[in-house]
Structure formats: structure tokens, C-alpha cells
N, C-alpha and C positions, 0 to 999 in steps of 0.2 A: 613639729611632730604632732600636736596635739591639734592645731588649727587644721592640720591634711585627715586628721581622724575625723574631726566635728565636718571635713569637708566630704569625706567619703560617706559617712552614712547620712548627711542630707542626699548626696544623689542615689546613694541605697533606696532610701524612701520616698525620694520624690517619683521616683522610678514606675509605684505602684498605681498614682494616679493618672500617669500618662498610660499606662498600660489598661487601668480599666475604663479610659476616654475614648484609646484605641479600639479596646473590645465591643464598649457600647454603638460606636458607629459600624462595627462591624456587623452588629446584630443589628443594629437597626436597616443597614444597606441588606439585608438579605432577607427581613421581615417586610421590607419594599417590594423585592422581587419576586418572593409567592408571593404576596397580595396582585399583583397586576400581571404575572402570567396567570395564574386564575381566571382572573377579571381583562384577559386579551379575548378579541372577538378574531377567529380567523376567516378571513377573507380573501377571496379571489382578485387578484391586482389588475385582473383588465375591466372589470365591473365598478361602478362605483355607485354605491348604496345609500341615499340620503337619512334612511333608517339608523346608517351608523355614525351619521356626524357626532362629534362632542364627547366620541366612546373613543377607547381604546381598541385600534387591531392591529393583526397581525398579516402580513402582506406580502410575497414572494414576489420576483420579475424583475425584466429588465428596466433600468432606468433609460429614458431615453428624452429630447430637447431641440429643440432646433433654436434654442438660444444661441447666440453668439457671446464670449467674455473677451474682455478687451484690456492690454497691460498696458497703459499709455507710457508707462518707462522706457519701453523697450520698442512699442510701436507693432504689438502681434497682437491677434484677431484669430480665433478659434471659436469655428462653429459646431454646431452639434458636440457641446462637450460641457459636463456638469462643472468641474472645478477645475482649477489653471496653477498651479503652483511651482514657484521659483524654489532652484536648487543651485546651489553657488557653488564653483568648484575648482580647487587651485593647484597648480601643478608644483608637488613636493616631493623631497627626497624620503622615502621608506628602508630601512631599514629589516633586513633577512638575517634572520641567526642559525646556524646550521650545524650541529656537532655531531663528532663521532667518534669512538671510543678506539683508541689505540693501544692502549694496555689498560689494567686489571684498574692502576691509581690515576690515568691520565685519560682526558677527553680531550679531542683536539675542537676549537670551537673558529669557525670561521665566517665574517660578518662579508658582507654583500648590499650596497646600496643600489635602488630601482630610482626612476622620477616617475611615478604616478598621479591619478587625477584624485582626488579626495574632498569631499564634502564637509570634511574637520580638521582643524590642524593638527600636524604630526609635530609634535614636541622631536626635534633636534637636538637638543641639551641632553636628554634621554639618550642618545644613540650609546652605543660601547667606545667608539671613536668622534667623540661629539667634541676635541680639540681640531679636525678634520673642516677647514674654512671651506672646500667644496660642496659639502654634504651639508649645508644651512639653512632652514625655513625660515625664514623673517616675515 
């Protein structure tokens, strides 16, 4: 009892120092941000001004490249294109919950499994019918 007391009011108060570490970088990240939209030169994106090397601007337009990137993993080659990035994606069971109210004390609730493609996995264990060996992500 007395050890959970001396253990609560350390995190009481150690509380205040992560909070005013917090606040300082928060003041500081925003005392960044006026300072150098201030201090931005705005500029025209199809011009380019030796005047402004070394300075800070501001620049609208389209990006454009006639680089080629290359995923040797996979063996693709895209050209004209700034960035190339992999999305992995695995075909699992999801899970639908659907209710609806049949009297005043009772909802009636009825579950529904899809096989969708997904970028994250879907925790199975989770489902409402998660002793169900068909419906299984591994």
C-alpha cells in the first residue's frame, strides 16, 4: 500500500518534467517556423535565380524527371517518375459486425466474414467467432 503511494506520486511528478520538455520543443518548433516563413524568398519555379542560391524560397509547380528508378528485387524500371515505393499486400479474412435492434432490451448482432487484400494484418484472434478454423490469418 505504501510502496503503490511513494509509486504514484513519483509518476505524479515526474509528469511535470516531461511535460515542460514537451512544451519547450513545442515552442521552440514554432519559434523555427515564424522565423523562416519570414525569412522565405518567394519564387517562380520555372526561373532559376543565382541571386538566391544559399537563401531560403518558396516555390510552387510541377515536379517533373526523365530519370528512370530501378527495383532490382523485383526487376521494374520506371521512368519519368520521382519516387517508386513497395506496398505489400495479403489476402485475409475481415470481419463485418452488423446489428439491429429487435425489441426495447435486445439487439440482434450478426458477424459476416469477406477475404480482402490488406496492407496490415487483421488480428483473427480478435474476431467474435475467432474459435472458427476457416476465418484464420497466420
Amino acid at each position: 500500500m505504501i510502496g503503490e503511494m511513494i509509486f504514484g506520486f513519483f509518476l505524479f511528478f515526474s509528469g511535470f518534467p516531461c511535460l515542460w520538455f514537451n512544451e519547450k520543443g513545442y515552442a521552440y518548433t514554432k519559434t523555427f517556423l515564424r522565423k523562416y516563413v519570414k525569412e522565405c524568398i518567394p519564387v517562380r519555379s520555372e526561373e532559376i535565380d543565382p541571386n538566391n542560391a544559399n537563401k531560403l524560397i518558396c516555390a510552387q509547380g510541377t515536379t517533373t524527371t526523365t530519370d528512370r528508378i530501378d527495383d532490382a528485387d523485383f526487376g521494374i524500371q520506371v521512368n519519368d517518375s520521382i519516387k517508386l515505393s513497395r506496398v505489400c499486400e495479403g489476402l485475409q479474412w475481415k470481419e463485418h459486425r452488423s446489428s439491429r435492434r429487435v425489441s426495447s432490451d435486445y439487439d440482434e448482432v450478426t458477424y459476416s466474414y469477406n477475404l480482402v487484400w490488406s496492407d496490415s494484418f487483421i488480428e483473427s484472434r480478435d474476431f467474435a467467432h475467432s474459435g472458427n478454423i476457416y476465418h484464420l490469418n497466420n
